[in-house]
C-alpha positions, 0 to 999 in steps of 0.5 A: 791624878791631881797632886797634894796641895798645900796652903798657909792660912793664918799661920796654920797649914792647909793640907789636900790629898787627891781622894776620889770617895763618893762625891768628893775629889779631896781629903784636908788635914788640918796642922797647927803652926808646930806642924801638929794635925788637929782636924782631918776631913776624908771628904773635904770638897769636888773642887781643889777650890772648894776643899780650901775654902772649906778649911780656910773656914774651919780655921776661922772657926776654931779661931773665933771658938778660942777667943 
């Protein structure tokens, strides 16, 4: 089984879990720069790869939302 995963993006924190559910292989859990959740997504992508990408995007959104 793969581990967690962890990434800084734009002062935020992208976080993997290994969660093996329907098509997808990873869960992401978004958290501001205080550490705080702000989004969890149980079916996030197949790939390590993917999943990243996608809460990297997330993260560009809310950003452009907020300006």
């Amino acid at each position: 089984m793969a581990e967690s995963v962890t990434e800084s993006y734009k002062g935020q924190t992208i976080k993997l879990t290994p969660k093996d559910e329907k098509c997808s292989n990873w869960a992401l859990t978004l958290l501001d720069s205080e550490g705080n959740e702000w989004q969890h997504v149980p079916m996030a992508g197949d790939t390590k790869e993917a999943a990243l990408e996608r809460g990297r995007q997330m993260i560009d959104h809310e950003e452009a939302r907020t300006k």
